[in-house]
C-alpha positions in Angstrom: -15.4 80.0 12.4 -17.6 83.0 12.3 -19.1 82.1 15.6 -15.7 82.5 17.3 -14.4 85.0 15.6 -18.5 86.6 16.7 -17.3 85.6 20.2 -13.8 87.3 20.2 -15.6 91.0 19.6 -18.6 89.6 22.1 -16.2 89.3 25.3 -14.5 92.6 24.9 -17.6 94.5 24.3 -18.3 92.5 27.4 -16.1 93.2 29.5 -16.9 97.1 29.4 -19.6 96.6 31.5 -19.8 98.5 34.6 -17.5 101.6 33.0 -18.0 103.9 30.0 -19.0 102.0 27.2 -17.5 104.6 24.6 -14.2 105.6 26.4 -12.0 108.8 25.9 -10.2 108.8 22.2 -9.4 112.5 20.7 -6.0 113.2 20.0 -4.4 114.3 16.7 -2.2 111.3 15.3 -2.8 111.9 11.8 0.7 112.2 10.7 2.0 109.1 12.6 -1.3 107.0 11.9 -0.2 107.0 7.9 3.1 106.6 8.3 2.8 103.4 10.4 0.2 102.2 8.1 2.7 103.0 5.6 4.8 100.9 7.5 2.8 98.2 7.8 1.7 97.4 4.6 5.4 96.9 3.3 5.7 94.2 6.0 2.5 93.1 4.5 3.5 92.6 1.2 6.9 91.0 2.1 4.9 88.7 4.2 2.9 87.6 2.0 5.9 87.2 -1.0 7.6 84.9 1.5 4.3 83.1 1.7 3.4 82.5 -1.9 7.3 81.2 -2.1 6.9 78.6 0.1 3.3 77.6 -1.5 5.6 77.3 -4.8 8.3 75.1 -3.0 5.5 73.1 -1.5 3.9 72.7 -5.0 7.3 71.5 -6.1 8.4 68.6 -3.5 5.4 66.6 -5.3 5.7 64.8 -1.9 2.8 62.6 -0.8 2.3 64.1 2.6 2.6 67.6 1.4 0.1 67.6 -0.7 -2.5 65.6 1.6 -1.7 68.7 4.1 -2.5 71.0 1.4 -5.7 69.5 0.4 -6.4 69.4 4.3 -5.8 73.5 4.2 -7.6 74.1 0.9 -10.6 72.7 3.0 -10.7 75.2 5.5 -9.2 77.8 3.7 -13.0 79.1 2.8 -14.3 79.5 6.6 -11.3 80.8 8.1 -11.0 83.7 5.3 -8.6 82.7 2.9 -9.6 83.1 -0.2 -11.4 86.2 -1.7 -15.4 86.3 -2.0 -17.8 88.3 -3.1 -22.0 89.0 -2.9 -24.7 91.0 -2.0 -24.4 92.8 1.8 -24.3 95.6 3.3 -21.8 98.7 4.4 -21.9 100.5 7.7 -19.9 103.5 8.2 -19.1 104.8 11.3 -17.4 108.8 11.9 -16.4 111.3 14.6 -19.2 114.2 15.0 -18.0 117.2 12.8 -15.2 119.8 14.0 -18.1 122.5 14.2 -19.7 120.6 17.0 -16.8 119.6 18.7 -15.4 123.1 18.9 -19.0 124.1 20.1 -19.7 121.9 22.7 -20.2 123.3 26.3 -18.0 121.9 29.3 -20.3 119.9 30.3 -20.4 117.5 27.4 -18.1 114.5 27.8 -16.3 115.2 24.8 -15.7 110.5 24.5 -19.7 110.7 22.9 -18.2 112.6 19.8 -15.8 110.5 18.8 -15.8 106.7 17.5 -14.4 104.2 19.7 -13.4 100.7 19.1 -16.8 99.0 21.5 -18.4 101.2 18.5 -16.9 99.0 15.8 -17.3 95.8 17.7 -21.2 96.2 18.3 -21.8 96.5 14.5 -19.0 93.8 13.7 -21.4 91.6 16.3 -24.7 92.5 15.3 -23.7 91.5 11.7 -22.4 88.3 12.5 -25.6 87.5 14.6 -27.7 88.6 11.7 -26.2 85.9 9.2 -22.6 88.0 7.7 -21.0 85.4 5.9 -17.9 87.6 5.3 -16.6 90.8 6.5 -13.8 93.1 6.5 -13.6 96.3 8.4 -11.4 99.1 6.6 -10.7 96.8 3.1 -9.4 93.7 5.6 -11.2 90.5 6.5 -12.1 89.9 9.4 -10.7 86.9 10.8 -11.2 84.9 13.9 -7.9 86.1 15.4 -9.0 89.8 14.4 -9.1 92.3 17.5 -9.5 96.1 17.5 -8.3 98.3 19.4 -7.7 102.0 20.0 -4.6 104.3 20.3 -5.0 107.7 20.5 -7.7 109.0 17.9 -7.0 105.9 15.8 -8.1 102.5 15.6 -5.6 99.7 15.4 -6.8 96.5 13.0 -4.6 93.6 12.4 -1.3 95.9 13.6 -2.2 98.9 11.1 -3.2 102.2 12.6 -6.7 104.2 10.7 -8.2 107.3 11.4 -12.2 107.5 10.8 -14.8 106.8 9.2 -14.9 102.9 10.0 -16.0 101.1 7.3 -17.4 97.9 7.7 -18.7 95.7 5.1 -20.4 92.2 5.1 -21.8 90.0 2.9 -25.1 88.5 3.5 -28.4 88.8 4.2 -29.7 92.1 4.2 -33.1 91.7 6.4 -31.2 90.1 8.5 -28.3 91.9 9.3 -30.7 95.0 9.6 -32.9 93.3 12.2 -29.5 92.5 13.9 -28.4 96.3 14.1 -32.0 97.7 15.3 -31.9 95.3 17.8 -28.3 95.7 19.2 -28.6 97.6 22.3 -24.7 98.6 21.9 -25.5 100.2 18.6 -28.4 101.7 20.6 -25.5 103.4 22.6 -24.2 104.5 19.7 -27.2 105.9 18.3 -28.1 108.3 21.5 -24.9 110.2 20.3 -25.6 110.2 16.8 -29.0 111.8 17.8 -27.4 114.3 20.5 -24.1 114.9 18.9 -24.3 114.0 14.7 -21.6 111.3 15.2 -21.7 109.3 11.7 -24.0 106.4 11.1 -24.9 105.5 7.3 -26.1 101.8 6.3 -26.7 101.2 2.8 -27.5 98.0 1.5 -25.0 96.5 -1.4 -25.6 94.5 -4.4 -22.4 93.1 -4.1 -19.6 93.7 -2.0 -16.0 92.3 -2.3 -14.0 90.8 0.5 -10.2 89.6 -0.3 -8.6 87.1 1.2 -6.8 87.8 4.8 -3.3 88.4 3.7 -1.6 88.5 7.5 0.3 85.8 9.4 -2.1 82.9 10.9 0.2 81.8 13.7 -1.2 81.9 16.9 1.2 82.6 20.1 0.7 81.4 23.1 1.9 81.6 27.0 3.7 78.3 28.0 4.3 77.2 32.1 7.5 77.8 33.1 9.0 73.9 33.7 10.1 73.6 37.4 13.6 74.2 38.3 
């Protein structure tokens, strides 16, 4: 599971290639970033009440088949990011540079390197899966293998909920490892040319334990189908 959820972040980090690899994001959305994220966590919740009914409906049929399914999903419920777990890690955090450089800046700097963008997130969220993560969440929410980020304006969208920096992303796992995986990332080596030239926000500190909750969203998958010939 970890490998294709890996894979997911891989191919659009990818798929930059050939064009700015930290594209344009700095406009102000504060004010409508909370609100949707306001927004978005009461769907949340509901989502999640109507989900714990029907586990108590289930629980109550007592039916054969049901609960072979639901030993079938307990099994898996681990790998795809479930259930809650917890362990020693380690938490990146990623920010804009400070107002007092952007304000500062001549016209000749491409004012994209200041700012964090989502191939930004992705390279760490990739290096710390090839270093041996185990778990991860990325502002409080697991990472999942249907997880995708993506920006809007000067926030980053994660599982349908609008954030405004610094990126926090956690993992659990271990800690040589993931920090061999982040030296050697040439992405994050992008990255770090505009933390050097611009004082964007990089800070790694290892964790003695770090908690990641279970993924609380909807784990249907939609797909296209082929239109059936008149």
């Amino acid at each position: 599971m970890f490998v294709v959820a890996g894979a997911l972040f891989v191919t659009s980090a990818v798929s930059s290639a050939g064009t700015d690899l930290r594209a344009g994001r700095y406009d102000d959305l504060p004010g409508l970033a909370e609100a949707e994220a306001d927004r978005v966590e009461g769907l949340r919740q509901r989502q999640s009440a109507l989900a714990q009914e029907v586990d108590d409906l289930t629980e109550r049929l007592g039916d054969t088949d049901a609960e072979w399914a639901q030993a079938e999903a307990d099994a898996v419920a681990g790998p795809a990011g479930l259930v809650p777990v917890r362990g020693p890690g380690m938490t990146v955090t990623l920010t804009d540079a400070p107002e007092a450089v952007v304000n500062t800046v001549g016209s000749g700097v491409n004012i994209n390197n200041l700012v964090v963008h989502q191939q930004d997130i992705q390279a760490v969220v990739n290096a710390l899966w090839a270093g041996g993560a185990e778990a991860m969440t990325v502002q409080g929410q697991r990472v999942v293998s249907t997880t995708g980020i993506r920006c809007v304006g000067n926030t980053v969208i994660l599982h349908g909920v609008p954030y405004a920096p610094p990126y926090v992303i956690s993992a659990i796992g271990p800690g040589e490892g993931m920090l061999d995986s982040l030296d050697q990332s040439p992405y994050i080596g992008f990255y770090l040319e505009a933390v050097a030239a611009y004082q964007v926000g990089w800070d790694v500190r290892v964790e003695t334990e770090i908690v990641a909750p279970a993924f609380s969203g909807s784990t249907e998958l939609n797909y296209a189908r082929p239109v059936a010939d008149p």
